[in-house]
Wavefront OBJ file of the C-alpha trace (Angstrom):
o trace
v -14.625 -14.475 24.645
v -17.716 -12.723 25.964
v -21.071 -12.534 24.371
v -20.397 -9.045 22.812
v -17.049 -9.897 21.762
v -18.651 -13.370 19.807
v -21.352 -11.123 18.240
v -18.740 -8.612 16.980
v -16.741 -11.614 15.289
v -19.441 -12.860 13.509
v -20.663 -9.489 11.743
v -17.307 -8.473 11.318
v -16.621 -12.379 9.113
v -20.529 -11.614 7.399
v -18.863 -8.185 6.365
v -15.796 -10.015 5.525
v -17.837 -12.522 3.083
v -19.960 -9.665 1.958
v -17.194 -7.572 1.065
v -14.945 -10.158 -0.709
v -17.495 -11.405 -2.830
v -18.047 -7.784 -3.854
v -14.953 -7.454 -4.312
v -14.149 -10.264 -6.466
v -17.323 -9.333 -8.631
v -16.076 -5.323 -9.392
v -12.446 -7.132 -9.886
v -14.007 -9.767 -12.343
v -16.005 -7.340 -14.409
v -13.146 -4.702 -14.489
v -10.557 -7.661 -15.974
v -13.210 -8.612 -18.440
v -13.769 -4.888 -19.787
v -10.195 -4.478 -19.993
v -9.538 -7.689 -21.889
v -12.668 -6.621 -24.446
v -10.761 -3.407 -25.230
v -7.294 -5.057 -25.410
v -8.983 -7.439 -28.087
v -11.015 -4.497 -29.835
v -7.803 -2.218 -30.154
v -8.371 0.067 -28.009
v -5.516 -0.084 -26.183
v -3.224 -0.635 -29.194
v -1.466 2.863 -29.681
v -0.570 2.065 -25.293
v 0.449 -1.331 -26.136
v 3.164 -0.305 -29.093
v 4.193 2.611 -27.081
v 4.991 0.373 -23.810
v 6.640 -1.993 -26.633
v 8.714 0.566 -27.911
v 9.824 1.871 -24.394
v 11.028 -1.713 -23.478
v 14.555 -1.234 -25.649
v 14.939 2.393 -24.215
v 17.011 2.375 -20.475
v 14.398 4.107 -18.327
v 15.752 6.382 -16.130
v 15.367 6.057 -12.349
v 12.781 9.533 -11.335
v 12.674 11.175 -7.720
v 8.586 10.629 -8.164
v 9.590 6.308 -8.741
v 11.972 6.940 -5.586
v 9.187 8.668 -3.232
v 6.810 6.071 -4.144
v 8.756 2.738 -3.773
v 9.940 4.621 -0.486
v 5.763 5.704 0.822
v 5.323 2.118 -0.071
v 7.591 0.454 2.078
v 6.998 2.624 4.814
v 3.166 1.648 4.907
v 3.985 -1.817 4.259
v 6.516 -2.019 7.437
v 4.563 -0.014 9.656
v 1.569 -2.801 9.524
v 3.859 -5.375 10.156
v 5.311 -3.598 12.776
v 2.121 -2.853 14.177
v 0.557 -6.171 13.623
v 3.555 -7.766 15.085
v 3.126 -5.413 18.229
v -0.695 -6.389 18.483
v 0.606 -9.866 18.153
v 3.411 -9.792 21.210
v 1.033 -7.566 23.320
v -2.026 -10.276 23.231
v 0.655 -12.494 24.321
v 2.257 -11.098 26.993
v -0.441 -8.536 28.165
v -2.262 -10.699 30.856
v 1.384 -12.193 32.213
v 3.870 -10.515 34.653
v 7.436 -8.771 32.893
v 9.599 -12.263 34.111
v 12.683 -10.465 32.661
v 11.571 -9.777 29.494
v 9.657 -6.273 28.867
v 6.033 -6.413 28.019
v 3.692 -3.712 26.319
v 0.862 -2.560 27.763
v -2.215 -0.035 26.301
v -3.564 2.511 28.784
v -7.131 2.080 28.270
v -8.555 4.662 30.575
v -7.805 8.096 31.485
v -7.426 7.641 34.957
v -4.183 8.719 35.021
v -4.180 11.414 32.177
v -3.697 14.687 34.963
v -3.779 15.266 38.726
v -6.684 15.238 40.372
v -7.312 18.929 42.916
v -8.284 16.998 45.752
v -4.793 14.544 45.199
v -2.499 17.330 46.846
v 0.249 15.049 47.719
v 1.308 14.355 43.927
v 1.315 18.371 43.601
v 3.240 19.144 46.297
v 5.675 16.231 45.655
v 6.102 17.624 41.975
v 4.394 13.885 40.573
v 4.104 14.697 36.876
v 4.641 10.936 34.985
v 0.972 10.699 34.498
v -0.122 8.554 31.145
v -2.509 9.386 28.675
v -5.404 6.928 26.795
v -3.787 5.086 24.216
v -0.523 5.376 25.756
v 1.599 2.388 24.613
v 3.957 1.923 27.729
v 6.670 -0.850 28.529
v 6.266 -2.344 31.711
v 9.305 -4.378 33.632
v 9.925 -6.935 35.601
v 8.863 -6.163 39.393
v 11.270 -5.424 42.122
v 11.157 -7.403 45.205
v 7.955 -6.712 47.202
v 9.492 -5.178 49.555
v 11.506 -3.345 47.272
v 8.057 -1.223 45.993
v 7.875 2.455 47.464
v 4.791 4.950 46.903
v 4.223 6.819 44.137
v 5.473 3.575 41.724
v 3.364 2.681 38.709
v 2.282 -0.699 38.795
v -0.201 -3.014 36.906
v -1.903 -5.424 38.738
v -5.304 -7.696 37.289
v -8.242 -7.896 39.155
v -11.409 -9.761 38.246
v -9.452 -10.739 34.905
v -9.163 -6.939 33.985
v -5.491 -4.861 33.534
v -5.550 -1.746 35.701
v -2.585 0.759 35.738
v -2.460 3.017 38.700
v 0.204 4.471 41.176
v 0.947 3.156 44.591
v -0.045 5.791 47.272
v -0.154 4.094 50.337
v 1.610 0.922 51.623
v 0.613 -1.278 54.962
v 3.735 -3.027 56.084
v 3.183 -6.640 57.415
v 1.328 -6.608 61.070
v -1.023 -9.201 63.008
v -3.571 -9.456 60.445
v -0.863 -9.895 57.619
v 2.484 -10.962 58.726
v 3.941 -12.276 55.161
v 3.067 -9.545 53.039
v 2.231 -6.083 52.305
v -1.105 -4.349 51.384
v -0.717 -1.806 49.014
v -2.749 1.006 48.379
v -3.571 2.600 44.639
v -5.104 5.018 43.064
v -5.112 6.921 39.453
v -3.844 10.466 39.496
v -6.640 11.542 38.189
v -9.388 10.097 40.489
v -10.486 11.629 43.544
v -10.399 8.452 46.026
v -8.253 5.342 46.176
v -9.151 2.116 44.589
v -11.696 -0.055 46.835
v -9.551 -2.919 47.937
v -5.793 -3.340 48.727
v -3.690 -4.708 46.501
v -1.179 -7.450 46.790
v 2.253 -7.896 45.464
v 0.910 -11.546 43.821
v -1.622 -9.559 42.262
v 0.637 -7.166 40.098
v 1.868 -7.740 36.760
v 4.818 -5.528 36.047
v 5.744 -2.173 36.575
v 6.355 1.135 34.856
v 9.749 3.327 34.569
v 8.784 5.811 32.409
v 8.964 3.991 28.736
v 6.218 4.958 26.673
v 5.019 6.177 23.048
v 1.930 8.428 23.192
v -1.498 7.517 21.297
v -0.035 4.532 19.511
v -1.927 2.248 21.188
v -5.027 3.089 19.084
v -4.003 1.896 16.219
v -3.028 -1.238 18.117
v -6.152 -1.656 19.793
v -7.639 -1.865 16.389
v -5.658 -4.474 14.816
v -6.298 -6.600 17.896
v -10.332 -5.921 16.699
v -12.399 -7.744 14.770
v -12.494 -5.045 12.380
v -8.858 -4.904 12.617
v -8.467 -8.953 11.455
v -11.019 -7.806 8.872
v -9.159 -5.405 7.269
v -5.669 -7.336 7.305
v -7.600 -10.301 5.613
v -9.110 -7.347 3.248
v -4.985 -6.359 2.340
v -3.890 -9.767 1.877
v -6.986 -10.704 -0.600
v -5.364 -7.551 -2.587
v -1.744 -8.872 -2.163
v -2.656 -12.172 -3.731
v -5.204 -11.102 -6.534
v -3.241 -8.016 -7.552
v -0.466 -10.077 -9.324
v -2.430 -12.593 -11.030
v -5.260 -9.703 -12.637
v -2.407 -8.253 -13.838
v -0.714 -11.579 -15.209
v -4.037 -11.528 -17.264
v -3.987 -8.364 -18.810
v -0.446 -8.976 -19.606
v -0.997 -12.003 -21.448
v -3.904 -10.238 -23.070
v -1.665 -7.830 -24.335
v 1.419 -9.896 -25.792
v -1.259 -11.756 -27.489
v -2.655 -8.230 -29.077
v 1.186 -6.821 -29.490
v 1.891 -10.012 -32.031
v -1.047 -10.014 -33.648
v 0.014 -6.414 -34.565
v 3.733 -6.939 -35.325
v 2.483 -9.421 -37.540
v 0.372 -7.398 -39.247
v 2.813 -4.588 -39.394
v 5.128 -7.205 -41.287
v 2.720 -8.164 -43.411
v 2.481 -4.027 -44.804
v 6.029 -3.340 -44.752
v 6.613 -6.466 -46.844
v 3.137 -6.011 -49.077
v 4.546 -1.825 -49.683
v 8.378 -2.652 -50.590
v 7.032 -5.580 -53.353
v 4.414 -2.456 -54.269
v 7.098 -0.377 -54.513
v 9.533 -2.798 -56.386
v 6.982 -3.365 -59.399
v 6.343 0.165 -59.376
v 9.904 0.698 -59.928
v 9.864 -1.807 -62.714
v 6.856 0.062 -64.377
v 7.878 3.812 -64.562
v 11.418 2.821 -66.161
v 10.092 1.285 -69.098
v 7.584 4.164 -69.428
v 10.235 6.558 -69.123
v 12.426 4.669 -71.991
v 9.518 4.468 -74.043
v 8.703 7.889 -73.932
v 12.221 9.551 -73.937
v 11.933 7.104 -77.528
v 9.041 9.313 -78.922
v 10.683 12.003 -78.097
v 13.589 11.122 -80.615
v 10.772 9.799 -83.254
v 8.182 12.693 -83.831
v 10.214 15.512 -82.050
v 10.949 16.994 -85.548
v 7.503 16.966 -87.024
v 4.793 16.647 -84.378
v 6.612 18.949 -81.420
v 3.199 19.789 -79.616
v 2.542 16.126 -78.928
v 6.197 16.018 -76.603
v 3.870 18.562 -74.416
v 1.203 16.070 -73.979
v 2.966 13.289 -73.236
v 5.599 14.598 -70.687
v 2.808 16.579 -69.016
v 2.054 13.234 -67.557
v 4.743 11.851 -66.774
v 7.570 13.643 -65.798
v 8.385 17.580 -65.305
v 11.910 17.584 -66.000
v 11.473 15.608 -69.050
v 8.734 18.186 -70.060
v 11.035 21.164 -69.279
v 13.218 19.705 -71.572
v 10.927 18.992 -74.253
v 10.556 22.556 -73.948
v 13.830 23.723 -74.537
v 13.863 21.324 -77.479
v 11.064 22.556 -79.327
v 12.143 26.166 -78.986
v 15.251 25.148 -80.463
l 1 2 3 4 5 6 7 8 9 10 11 12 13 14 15 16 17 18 19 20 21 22 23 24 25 26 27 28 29 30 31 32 33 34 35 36 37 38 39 40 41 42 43 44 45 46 47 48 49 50 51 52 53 54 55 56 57 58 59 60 61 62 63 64 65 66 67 68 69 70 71 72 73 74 75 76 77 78 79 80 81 82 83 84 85 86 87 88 89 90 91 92 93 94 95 96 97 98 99 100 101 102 103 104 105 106 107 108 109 110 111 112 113 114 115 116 117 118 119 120 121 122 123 124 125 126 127 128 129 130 131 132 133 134 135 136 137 138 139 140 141 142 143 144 145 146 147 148 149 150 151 152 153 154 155 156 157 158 159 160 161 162 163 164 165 166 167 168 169 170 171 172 173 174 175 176 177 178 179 180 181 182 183 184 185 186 187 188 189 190 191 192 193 194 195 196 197 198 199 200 201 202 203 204 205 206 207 208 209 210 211 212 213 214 215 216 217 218 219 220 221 222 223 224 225 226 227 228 229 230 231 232 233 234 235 236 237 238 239 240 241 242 243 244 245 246 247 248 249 250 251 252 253 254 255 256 257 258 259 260 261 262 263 264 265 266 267 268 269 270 271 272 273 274 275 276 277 278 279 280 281 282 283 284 285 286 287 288 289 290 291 292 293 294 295 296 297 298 299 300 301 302 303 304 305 306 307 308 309 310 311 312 313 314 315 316 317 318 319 320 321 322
């Protein structure tokens, strides 16, 4: 790792520990506030209303679908990509022995066609790559097997460089064994400085590619890209067990009011059971005075039904005009 890359690893882990401690703080406080409100009851009219839901078969919307669906989406396109970021630090500094390998374009020296390269005009050259290109190079053909205007990566001074072959110097006095091969990117104006040799390349390219891709690989290879994985997966594993709490919180608080429910529904029917046991005699006694003083004392029928029961005093009624 160079100097830079060592500095951007370390403030990228102080961010890291600054953020999950933040994190864990806002998280901490949030549970605790919930729990106070569970406990206080204000949360009780959700808590019965989830309860009663829980016996009811609930139906399957297209808005449950969508989500479930976004969700696994984003969740398999990470792995994808972090499995891609994964294969391509792997295989990006060795040659394509048989198996394909994935290389990012990291320049733009072969995004368009340079004026003053008139030979890929007139020849009609148009496979040029773009920055952030993710392309798949191959295994490489025999040396000998190479032909101009091939795309070809080759490492020099540790470093990945993707250009096109445009000139090739067959074996002669000065290099019997092997070939010199000249390269350049379509879009620069002259060739690159030194010849390059068939030991130097790594693989080359037949035209398999997705565009702009790359970027989003070259940023889970990062530091910041590490950083924010770590950041996901401190959410995977917390996520469950804040909401293990608050669901503990709140069976606790649903009992505590089913039991109290109980308690009034039992407390009301014994209320209403020795009201029932009241009124009848009341009613007896009464219906008994009416009988005893309906003959000489009529008005007093009026006062007493008038509290206790219209019909009766309706009747009372009809008696004394009788």
């Amino acid at each position: 790792m160079t100097q830079y890359e060592i500095y951007t690893f370390i403030l990228c882990l102080i961010v890291l520990i600054a953020l999950t401690s933040l994190f864990v703080a806002l998280l901490a406080s949030i549970v605790k506030l919930s729990m106070r409100l569970i406990r206080h009851g204000a949360e009780d009219q959700t808590i019965l209303q989830e309860y009663r839901q829980q016996d009811k078969k609930r139906k399957l919307t297209l808005t449950d679908v969508l989500s479930a669906l976004f969700s696994l989406i984003v969740c398999a396109a990470m792995i994808l990509a972090f499995s891609f970021s994964l294969y391509l630090n792997v295989t990006e500094n060795k040659a394509a022995n048989g198996v394909p390998s994935l290389k990012v374009v990291r320049s733009s020296s072969m995004s368009f066609v340079n004026e003053k390269n008139k030979n890929l005009k007139q020849d009609n050259i148009d496979n040029q790559l773009q920055i952030f290109d993710l392309i798949i190079t191959e295994k490489l053909p025999d040396e000998f097997d190479l032909e101009i205007y091939d795309i070809v990566v080759y490492e020099q001074d540790g470093n990945l460089i993707i250009h096109r072959i445009v000139g090739i110097e067959e074996p002669n006095e000065n290099h019997p064994q092997e070939r010199y091969f000249s390269l350049q990117g379509d879009a620069v104006q002259y060739k690159d400085k030194f010849p390059v040799l068939y030991s130097q390349m790594r693989g080359i390219y037949r035209g398999a590619r997705i565009p702009f891709i790359g970027s989003f690989i070259m940023f889970m290879q990062s530091p910041a890209g590490w950083l924010c994985i770590l950041l996901i997966l401190f959410a995977l594993i917390t996520t469950p067990l804040v909401e293990r709490k608050i669901n503990q919180e709140k069976a606790t608080r649903l009992e505590t009011l089913l039991g109290r429910s109980r308690r009034l529904s039992s407390t009301r029917t014994s209320f209403d059971h020795d009201q029932t046991k009241l009124v009848k005699p009341v009613l007896l006694s009464s219906f008994r005075l009416i009988l005893n003083i309906q003959n000489n004392a009529p008005q007093v029928n009026l006062r007493v039904y008038k509290k206790t029961n219209a019909l009766l005093k309706k009747s009372c009624e009809r008696d004394v005009k009788k």
